[in-house]
Structures are given as C-alpha cells and as structure tokens.
mmJSON file of the N, C-alpha and C atoms, coordinates in Angstrom:
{"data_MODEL":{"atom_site":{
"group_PDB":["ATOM","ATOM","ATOM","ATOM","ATOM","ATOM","ATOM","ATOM","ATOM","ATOM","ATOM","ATOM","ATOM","ATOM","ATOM","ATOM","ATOM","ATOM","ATOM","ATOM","ATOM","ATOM","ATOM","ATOM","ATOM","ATOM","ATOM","ATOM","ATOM","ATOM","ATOM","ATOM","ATOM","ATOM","ATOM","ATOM","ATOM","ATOM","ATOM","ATOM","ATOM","ATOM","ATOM","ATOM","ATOM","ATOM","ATOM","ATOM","ATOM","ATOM","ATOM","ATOM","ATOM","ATOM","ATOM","ATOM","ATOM","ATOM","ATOM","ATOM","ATOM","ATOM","ATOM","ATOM","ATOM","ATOM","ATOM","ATOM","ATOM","ATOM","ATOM","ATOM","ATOM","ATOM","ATOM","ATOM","ATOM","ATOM","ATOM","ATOM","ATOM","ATOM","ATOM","ATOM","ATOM","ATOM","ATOM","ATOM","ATOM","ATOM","ATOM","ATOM","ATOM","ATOM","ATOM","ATOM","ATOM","ATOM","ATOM","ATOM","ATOM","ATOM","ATOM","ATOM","ATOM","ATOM","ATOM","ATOM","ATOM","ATOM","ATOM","ATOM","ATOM","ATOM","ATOM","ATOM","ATOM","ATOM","ATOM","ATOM","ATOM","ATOM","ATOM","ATOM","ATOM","ATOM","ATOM","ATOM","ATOM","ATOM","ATOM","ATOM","ATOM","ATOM","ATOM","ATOM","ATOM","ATOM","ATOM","ATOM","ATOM","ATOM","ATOM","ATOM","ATOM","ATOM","ATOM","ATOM","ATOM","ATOM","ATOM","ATOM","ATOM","ATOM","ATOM","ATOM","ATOM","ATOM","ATOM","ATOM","ATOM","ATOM","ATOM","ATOM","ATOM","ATOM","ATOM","ATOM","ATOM","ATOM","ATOM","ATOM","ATOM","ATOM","ATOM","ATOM","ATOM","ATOM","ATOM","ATOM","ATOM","ATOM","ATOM","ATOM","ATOM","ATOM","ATOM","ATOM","ATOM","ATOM","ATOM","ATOM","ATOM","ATOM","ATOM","ATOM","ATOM","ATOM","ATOM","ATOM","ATOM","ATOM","ATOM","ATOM","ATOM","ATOM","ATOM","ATOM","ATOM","ATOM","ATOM","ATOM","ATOM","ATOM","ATOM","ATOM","ATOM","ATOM","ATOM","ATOM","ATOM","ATOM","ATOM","ATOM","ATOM","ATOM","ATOM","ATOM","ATOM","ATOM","ATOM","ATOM","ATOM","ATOM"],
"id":[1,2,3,4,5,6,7,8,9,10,11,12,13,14,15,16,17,18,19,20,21,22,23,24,25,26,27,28,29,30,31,32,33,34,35,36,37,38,39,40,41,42,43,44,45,46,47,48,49,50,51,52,53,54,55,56,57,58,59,60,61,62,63,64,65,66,67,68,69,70,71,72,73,74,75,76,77,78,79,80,81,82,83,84,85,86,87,88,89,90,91,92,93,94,95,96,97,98,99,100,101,102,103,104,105,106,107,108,109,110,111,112,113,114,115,116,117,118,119,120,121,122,123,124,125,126,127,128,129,130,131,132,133,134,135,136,137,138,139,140,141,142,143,144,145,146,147,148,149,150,151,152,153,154,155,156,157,158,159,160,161,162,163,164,165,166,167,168,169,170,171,172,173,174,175,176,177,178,179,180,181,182,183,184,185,186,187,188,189,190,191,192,193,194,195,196,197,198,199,200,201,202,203,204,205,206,207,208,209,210,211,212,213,214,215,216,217,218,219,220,221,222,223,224,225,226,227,228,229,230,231,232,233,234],
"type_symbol":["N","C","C","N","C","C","N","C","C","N","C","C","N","C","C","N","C","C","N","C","C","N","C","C","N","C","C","N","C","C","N","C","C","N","C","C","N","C","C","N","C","C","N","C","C","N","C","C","N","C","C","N","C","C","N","C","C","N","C","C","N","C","C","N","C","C","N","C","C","N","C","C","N","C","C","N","C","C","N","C","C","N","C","C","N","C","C","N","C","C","N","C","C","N","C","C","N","C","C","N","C","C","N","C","C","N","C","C","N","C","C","N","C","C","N","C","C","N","C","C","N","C","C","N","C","C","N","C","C","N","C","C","N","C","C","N","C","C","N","C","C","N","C","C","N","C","C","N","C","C","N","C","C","N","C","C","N","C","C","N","C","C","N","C","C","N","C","C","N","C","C","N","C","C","N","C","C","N","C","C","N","C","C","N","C","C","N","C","C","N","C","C","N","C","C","N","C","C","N","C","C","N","C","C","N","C","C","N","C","C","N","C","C","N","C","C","N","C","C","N","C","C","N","C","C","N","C","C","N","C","C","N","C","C"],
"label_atom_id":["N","CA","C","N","CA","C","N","CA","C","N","CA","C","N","CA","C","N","CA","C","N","CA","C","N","CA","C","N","CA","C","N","CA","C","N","CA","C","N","CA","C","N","CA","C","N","CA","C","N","CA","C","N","CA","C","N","CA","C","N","CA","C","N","CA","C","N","CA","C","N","CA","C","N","CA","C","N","CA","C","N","CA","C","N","CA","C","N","CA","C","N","CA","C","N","CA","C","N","CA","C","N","CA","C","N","CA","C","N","CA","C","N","CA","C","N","CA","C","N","CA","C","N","CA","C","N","CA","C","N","CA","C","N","CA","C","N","CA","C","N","CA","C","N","CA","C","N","CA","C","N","CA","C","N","CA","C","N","CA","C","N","CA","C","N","CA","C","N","CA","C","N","CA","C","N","CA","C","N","CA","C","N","CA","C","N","CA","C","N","CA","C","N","CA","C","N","CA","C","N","CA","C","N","CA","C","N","CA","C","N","CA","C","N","CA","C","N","CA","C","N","CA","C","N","CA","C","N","CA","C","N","CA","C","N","CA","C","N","CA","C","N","CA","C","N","CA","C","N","CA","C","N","CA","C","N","CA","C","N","CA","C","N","CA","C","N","CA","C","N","CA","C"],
"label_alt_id":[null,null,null,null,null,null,null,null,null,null,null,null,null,null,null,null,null,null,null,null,null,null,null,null,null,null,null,null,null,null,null,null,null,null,null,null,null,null,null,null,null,null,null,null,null,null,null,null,null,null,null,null,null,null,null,null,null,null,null,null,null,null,null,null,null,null,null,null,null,null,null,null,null,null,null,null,null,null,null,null,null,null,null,null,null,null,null,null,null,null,null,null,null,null,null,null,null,null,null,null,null,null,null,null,null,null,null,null,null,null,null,null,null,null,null,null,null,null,null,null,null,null,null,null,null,null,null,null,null,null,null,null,null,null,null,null,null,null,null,null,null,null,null,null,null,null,null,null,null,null,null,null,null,null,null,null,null,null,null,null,null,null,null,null,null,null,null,null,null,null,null,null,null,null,null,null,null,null,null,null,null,null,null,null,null,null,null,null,null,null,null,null,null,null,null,null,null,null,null,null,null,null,null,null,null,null,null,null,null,null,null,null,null,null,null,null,null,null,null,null,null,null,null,null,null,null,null,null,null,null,null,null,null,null],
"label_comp_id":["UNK","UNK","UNK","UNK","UNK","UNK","UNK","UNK","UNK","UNK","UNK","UNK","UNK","UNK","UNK","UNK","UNK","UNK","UNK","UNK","UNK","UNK","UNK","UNK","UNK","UNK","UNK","UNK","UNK","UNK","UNK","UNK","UNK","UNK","UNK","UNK","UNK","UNK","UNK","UNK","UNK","UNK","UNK","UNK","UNK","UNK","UNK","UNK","UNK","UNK","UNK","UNK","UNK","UNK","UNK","UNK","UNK","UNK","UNK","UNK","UNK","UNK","UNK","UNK","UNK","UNK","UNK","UNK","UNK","UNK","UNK","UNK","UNK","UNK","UNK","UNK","UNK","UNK","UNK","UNK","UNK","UNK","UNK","UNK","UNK","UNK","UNK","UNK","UNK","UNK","UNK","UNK","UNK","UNK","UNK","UNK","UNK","UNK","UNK","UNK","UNK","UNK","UNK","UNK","UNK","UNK","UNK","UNK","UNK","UNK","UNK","UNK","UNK","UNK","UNK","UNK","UNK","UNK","UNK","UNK","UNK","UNK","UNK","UNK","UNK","UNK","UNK","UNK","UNK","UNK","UNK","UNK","UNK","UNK","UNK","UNK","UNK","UNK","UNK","UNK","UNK","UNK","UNK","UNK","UNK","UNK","UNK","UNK","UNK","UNK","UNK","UNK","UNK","UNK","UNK","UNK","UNK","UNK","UNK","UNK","UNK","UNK","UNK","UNK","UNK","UNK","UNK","UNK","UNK","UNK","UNK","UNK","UNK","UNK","UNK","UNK","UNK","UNK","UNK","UNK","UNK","UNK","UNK","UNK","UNK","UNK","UNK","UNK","UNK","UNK","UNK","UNK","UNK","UNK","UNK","UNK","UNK","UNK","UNK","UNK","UNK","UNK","UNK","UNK","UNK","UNK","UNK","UNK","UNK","UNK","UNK","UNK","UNK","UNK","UNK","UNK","UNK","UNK","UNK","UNK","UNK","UNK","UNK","UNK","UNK","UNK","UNK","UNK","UNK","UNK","UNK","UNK","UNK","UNK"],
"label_asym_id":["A","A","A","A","A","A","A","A","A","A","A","A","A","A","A","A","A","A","A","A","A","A","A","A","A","A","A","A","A","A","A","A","A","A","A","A","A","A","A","A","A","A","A","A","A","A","A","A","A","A","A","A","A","A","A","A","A","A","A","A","A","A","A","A","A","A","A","A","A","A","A","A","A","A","A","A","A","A","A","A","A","A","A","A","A","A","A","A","A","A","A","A","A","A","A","A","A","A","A","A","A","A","A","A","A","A","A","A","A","A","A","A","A","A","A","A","A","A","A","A","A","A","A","A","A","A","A","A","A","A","A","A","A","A","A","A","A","A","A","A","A","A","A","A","A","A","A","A","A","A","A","A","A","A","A","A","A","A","A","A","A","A","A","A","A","A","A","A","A","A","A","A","A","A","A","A","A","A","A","A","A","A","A","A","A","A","A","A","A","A","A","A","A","A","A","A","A","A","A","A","A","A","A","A","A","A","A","A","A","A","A","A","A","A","A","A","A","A","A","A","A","A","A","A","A","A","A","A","A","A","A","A","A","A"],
"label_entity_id":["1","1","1","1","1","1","1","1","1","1","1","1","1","1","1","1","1","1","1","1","1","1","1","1","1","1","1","1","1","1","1","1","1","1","1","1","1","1","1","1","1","1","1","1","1","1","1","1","1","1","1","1","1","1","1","1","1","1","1","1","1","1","1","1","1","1","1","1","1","1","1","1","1","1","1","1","1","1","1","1","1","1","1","1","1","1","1","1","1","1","1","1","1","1","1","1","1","1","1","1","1","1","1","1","1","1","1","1","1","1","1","1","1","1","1","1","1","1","1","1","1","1","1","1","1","1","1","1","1","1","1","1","1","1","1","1","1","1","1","1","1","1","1","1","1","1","1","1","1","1","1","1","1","1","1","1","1","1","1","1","1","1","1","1","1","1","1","1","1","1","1","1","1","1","1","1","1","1","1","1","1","1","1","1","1","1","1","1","1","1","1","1","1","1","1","1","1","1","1","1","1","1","1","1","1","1","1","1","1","1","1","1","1","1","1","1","1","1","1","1","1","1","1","1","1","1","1","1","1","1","1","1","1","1"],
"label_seq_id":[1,1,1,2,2,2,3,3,3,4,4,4,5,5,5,6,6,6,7,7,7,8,8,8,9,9,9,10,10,10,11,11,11,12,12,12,13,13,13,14,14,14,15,15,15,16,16,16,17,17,17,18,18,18,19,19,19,20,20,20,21,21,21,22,22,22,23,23,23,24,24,24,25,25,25,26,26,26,27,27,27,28,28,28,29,29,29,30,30,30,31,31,31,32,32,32,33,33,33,34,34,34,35,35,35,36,36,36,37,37,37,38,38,38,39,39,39,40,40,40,41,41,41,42,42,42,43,43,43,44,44,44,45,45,45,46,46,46,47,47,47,48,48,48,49,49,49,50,50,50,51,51,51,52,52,52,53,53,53,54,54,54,55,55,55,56,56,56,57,57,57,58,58,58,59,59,59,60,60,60,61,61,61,62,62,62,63,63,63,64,64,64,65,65,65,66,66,66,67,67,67,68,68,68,69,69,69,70,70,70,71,71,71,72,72,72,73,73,73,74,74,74,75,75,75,76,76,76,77,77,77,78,78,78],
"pdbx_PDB_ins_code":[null,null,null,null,null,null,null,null,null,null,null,null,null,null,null,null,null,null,null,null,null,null,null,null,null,null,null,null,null,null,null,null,null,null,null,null,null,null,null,null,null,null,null,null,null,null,null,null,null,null,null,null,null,null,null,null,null,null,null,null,null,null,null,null,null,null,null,null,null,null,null,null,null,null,null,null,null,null,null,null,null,null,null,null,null,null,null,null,null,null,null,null,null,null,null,null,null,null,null,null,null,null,null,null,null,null,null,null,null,null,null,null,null,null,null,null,null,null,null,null,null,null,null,null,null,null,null,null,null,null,null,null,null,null,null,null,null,null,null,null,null,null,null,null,null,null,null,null,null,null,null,null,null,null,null,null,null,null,null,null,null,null,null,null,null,null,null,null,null,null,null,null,null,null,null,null,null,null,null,null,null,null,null,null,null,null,null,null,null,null,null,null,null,null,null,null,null,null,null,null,null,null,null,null,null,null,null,null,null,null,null,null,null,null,null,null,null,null,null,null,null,null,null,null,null,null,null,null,null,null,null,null,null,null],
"Cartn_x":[-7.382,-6.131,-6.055,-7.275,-7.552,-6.856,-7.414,-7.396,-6.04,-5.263,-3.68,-3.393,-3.308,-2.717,-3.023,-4.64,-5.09,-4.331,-3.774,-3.581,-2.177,-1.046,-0.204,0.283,-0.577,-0.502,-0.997,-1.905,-2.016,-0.946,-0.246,0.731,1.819,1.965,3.119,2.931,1.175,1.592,1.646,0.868,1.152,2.77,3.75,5.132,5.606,5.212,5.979,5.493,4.122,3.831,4.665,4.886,5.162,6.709,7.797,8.502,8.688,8.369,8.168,8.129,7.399,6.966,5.744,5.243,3.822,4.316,5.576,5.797,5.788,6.115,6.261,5.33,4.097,3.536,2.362,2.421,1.427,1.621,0.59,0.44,0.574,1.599,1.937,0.919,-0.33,-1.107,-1.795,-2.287,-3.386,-1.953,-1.13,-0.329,0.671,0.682,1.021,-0.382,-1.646,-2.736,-2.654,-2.475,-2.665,-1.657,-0.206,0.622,0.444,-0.002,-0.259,-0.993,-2.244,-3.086,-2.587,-1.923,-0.872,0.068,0.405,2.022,1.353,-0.036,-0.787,-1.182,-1.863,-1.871,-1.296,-0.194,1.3,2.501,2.003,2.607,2.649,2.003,1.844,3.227,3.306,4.376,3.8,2.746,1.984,3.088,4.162,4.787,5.587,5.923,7.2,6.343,5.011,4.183,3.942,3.646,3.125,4.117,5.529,6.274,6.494,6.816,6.966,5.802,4.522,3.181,3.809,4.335,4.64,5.441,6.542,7.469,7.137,5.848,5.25,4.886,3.718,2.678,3.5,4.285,4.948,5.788,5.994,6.759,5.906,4.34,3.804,2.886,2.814,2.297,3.249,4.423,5.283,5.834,5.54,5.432,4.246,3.235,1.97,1.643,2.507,2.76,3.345,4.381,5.301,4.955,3.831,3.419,1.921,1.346,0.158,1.359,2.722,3.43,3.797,3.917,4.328,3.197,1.96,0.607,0.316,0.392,0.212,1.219,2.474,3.307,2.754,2.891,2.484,1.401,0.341,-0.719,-0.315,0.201,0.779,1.2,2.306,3.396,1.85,0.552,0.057,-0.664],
"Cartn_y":[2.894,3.621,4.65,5.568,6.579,5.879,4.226,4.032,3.254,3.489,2.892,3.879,5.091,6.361,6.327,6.24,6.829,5.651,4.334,3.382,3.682,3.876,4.414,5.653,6.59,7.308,7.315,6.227,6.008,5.226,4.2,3.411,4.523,5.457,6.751,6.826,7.613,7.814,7.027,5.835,5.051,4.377,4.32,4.091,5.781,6.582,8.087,7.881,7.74,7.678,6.804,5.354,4.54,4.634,5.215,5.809,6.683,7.893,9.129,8.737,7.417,7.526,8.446,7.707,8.406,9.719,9.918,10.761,12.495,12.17,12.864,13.107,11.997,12.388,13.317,14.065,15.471,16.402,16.535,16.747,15.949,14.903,14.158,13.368,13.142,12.198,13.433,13.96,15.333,15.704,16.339,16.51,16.032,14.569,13.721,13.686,13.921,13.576,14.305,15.374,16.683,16.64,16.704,16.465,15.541,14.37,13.063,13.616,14.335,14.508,15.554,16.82,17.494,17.076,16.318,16.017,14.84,13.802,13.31,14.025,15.302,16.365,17.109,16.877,17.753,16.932,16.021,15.423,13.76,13.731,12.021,11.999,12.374,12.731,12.409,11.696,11.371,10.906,10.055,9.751,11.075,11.516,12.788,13.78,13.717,15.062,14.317,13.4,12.757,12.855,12.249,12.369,14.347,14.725,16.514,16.87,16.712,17.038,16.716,15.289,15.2,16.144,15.941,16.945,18.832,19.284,20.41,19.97,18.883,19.388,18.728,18.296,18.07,19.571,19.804,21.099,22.513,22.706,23.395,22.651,21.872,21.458,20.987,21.137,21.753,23.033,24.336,25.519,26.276,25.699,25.481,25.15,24.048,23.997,24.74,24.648,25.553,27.032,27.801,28.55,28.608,27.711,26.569,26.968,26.547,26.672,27.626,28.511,30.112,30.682,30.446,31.532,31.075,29.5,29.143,29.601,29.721,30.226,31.636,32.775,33.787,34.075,33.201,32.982,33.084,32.026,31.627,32.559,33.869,34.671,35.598,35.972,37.179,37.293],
"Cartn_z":[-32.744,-32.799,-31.679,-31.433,-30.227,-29.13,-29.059,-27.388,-27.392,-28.474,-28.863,-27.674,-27.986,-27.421,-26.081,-25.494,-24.168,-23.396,-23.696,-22.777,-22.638,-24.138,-23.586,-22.631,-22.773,-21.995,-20.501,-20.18,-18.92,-18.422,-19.298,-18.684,-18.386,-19.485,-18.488,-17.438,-17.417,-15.85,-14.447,-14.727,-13.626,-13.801,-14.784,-14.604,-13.831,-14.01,-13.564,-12.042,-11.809,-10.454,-9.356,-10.12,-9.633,-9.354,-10.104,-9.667,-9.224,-8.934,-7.961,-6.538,-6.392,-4.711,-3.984,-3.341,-2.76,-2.115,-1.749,-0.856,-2.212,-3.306,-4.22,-5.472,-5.247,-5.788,-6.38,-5.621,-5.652,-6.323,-7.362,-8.721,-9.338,-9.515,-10.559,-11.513,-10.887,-11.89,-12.947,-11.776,-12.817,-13.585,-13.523,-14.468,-15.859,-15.403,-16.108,-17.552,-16.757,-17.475,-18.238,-17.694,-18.797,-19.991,-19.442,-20.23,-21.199,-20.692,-21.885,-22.936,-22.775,-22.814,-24.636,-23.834,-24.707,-25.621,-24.718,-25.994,-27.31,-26.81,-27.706,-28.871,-28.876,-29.883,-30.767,-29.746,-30.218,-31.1,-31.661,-32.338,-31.979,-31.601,-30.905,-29.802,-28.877,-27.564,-26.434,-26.462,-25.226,-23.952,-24.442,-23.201,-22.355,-23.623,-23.458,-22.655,-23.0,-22.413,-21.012,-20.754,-19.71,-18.409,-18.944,-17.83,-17.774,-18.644,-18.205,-17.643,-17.856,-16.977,-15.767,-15.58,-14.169,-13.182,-13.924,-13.189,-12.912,-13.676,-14.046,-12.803,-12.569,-11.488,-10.234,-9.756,-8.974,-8.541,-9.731,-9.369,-8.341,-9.045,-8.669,-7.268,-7.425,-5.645,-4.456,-5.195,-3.905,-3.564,-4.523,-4.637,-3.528,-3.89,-3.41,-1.865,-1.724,-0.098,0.977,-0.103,0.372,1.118,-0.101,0.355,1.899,1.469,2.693,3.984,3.834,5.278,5.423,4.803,5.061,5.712,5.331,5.447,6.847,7.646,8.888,9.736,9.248,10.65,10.46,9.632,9.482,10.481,10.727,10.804,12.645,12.733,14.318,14.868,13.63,14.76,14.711,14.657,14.853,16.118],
"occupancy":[1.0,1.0,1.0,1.0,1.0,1.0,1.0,1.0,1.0,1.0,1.0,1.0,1.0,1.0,1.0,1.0,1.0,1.0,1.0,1.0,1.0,1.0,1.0,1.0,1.0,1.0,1.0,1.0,1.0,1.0,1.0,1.0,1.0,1.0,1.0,1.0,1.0,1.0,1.0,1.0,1.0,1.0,1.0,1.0,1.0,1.0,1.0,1.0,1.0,1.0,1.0,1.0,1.0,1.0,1.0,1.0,1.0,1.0,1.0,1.0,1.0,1.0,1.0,1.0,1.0,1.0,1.0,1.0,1.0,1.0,1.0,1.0,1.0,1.0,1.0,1.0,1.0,1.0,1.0,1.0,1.0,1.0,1.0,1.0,1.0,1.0,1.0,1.0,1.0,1.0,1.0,1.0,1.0,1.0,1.0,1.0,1.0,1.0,1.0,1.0,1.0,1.0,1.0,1.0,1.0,1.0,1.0,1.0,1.0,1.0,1.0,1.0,1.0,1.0,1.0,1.0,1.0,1.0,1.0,1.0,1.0,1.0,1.0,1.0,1.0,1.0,1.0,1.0,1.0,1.0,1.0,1.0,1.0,1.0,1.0,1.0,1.0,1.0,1.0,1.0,1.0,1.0,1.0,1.0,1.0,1.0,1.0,1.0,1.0,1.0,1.0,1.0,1.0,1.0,1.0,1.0,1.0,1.0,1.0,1.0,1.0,1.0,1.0,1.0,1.0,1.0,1.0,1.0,1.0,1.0,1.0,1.0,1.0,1.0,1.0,1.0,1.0,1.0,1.0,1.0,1.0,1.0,1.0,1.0,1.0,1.0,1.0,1.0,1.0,1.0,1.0,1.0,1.0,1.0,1.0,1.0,1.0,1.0,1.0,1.0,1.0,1.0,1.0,1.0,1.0,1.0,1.0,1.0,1.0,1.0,1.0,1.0,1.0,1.0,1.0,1.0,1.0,1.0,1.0,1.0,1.0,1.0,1.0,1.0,1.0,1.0,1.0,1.0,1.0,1.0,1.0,1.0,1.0,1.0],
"B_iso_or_equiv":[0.0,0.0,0.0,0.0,0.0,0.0,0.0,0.0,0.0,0.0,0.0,0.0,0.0,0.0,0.0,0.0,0.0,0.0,0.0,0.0,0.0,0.0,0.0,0.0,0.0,0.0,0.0,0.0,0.0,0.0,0.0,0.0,0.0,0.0,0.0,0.0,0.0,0.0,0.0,0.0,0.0,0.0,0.0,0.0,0.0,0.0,0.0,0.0,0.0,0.0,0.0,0.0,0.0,0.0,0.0,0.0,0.0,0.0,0.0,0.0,0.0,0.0,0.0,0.0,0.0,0.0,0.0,0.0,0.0,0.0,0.0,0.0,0.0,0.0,0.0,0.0,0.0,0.0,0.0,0.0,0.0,0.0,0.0,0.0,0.0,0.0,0.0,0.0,0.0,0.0,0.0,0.0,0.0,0.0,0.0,0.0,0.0,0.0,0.0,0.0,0.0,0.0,0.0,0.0,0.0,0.0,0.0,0.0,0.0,0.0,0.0,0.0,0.0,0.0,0.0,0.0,0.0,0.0,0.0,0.0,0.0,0.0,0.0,0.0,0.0,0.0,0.0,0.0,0.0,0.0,0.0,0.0,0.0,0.0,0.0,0.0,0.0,0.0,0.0,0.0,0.0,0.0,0.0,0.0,0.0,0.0,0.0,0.0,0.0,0.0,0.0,0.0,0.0,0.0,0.0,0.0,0.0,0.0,0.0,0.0,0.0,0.0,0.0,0.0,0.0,0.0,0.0,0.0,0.0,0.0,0.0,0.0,0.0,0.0,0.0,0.0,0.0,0.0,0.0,0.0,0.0,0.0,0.0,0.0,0.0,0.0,0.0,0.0,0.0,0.0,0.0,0.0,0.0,0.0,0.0,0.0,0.0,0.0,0.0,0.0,0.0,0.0,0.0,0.0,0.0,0.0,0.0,0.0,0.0,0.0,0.0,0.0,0.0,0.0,0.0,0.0,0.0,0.0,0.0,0.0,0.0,0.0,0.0,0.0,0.0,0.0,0.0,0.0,0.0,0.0,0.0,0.0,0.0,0.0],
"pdbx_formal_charge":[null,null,null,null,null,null,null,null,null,null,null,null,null,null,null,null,null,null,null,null,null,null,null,null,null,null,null,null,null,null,null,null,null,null,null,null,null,null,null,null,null,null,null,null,null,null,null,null,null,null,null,null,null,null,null,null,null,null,null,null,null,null,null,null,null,null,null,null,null,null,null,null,null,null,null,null,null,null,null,null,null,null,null,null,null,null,null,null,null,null,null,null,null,null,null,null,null,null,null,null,null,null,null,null,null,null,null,null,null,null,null,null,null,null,null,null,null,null,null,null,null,null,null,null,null,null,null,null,null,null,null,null,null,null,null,null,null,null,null,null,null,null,null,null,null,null,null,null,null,null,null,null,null,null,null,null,null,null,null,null,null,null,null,null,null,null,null,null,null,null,null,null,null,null,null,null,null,null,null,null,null,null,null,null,null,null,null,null,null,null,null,null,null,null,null,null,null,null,null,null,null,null,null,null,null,null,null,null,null,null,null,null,null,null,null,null,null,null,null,null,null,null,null,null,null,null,null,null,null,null,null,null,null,null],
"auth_seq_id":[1,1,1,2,2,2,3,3,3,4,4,4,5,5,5,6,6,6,7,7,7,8,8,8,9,9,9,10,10,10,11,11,11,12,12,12,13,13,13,14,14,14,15,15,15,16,16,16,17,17,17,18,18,18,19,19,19,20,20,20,21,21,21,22,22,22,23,23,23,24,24,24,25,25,25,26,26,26,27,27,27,28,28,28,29,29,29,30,30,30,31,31,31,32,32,32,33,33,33,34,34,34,35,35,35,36,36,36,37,37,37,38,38,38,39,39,39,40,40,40,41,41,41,42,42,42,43,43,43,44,44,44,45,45,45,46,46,46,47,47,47,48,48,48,49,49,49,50,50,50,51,51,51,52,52,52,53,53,53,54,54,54,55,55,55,56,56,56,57,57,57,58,58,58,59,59,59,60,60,60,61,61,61,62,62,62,63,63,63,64,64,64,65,65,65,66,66,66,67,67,67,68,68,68,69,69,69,70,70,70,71,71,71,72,72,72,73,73,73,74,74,74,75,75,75,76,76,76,77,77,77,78,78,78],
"auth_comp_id":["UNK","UNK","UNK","UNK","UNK","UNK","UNK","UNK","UNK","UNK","UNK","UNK","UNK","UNK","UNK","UNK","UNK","UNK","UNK","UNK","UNK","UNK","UNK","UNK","UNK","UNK","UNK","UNK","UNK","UNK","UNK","UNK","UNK","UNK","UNK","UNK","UNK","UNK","UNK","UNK","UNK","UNK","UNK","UNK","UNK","UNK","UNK","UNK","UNK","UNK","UNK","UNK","UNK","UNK","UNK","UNK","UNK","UNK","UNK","UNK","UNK","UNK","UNK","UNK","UNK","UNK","UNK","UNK","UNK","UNK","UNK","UNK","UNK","UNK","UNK","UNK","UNK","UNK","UNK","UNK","UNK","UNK","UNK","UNK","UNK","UNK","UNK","UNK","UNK","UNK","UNK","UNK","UNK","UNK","UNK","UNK","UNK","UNK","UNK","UNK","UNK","UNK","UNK","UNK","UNK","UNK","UNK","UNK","UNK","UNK","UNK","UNK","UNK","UNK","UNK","UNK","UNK","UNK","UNK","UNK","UNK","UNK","UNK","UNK","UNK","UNK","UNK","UNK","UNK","UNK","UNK","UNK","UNK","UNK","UNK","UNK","UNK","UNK","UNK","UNK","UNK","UNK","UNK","UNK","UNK","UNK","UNK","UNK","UNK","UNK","UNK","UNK","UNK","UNK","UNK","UNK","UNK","UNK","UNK","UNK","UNK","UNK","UNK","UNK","UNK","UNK","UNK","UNK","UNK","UNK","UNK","UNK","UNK","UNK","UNK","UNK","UNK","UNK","UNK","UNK","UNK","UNK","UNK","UNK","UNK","UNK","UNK","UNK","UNK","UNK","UNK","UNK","UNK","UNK","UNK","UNK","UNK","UNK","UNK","UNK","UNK","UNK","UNK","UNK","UNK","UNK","UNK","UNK","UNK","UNK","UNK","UNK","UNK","UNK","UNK","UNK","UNK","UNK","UNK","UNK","UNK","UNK","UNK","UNK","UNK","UNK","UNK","UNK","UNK","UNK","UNK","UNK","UNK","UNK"],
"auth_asym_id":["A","A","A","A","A","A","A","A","A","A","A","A","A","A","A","A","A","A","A","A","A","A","A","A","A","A","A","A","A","A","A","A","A","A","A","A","A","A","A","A","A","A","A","A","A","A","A","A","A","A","A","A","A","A","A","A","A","A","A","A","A","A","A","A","A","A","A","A","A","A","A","A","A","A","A","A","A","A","A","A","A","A","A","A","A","A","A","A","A","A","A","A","A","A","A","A","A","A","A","A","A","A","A","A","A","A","A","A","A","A","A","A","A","A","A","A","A","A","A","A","A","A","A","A","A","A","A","A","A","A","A","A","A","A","A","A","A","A","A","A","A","A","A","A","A","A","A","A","A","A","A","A","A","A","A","A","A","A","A","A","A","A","A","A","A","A","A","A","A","A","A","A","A","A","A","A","A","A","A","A","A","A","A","A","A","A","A","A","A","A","A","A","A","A","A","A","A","A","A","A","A","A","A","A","A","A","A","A","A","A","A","A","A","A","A","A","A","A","A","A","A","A","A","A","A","A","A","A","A","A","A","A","A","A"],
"auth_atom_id":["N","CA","C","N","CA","C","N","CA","C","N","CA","C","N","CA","C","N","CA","C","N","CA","C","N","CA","C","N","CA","C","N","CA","C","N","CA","C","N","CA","C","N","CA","C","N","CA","C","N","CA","C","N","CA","C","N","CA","C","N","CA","C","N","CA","C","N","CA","C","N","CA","C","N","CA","C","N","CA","C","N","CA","C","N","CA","C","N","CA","C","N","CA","C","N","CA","C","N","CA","C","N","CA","C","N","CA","C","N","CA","C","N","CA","C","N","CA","C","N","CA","C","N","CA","C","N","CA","C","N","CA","C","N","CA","C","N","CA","C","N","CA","C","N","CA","C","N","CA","C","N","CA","C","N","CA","C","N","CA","C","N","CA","C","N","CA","C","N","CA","C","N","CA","C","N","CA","C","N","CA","C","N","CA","C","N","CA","C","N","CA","C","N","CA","C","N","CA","C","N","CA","C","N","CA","C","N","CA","C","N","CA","C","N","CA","C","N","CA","C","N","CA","C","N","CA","C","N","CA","C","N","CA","C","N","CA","C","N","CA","C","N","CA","C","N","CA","C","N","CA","C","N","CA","C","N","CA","C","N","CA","C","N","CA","C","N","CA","C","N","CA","C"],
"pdbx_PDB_model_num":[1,1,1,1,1,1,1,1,1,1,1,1,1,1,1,1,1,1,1,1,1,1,1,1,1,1,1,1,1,1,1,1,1,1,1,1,1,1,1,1,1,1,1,1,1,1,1,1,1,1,1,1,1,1,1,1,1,1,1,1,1,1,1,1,1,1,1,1,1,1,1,1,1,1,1,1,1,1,1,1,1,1,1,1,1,1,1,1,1,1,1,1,1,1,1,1,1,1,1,1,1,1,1,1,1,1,1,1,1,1,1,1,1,1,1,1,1,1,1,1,1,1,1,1,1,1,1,1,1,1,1,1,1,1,1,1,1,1,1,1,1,1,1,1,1,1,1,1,1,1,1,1,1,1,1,1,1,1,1,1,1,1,1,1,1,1,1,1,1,1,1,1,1,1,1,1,1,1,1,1,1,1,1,1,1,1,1,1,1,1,1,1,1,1,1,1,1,1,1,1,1,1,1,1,1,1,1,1,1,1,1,1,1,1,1,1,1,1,1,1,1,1,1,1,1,1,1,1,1,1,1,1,1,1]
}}}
C-alpha cells in the first residue's frame, strides 16, 4: 500500500517535470519531492502536494537566481 503512494507520487513528478520543460525546471523535482512527500501525510494529497512542491521550488530557484545575477553585476560595477 506504502509503495501505492511513493509510485504515485513519483509519477507526479516526472508528469510536472515533464511538462514544465528543462528550461523551467529548477527546483521542480526536489520540490515536487518534498511536496509529494507532504501532501502524502497530509491526508493522502501526494499529487496535490507534488505538483505545489513544484511550483514552490520553481518559484524559489528563480528568486535565487535572480539574486546569483544581481550579486555578479554588483560584483562587475566595483
């Protein structure tokens, strides 16, 4: 029954990945994982958590970069 859950929740995230696009996917797996991981606990939501993990860690590793490109020009104008 456990590995009912862990497979659906891996099939989330390789369907979330697989739509996202490589270009977008950063964060998305570790986050998806986590999320799966969560929303499994949280009431059996593994998919629901999985795709929101995604969009969570997608969200924060382009936050993340974002800032990576601030600190190099910063870096450049000194």
């Amino acid at each position: 029954m456990k590995a009912d859950y862990i497979k659906t929740a891996l099939a989330a995230v390789a369907l979330t990945a697989a739509t996202v696009g490589t270009a977008n996917a950063a964060g998305c797996m570790k986050g998806a994982l986590v999320g799966g991981v969560a929303g499994h606990y949280a009431g059996h939501h593994a998919v629901a958590g999985a795709v929101g993990g995604c969009l969570v860690g997608r969200h924060i590793a382009r936050k993340h970069a974002e800032e990576q490109t601030a600190q190099r020009q910063q870096a450049r104008m000194q």
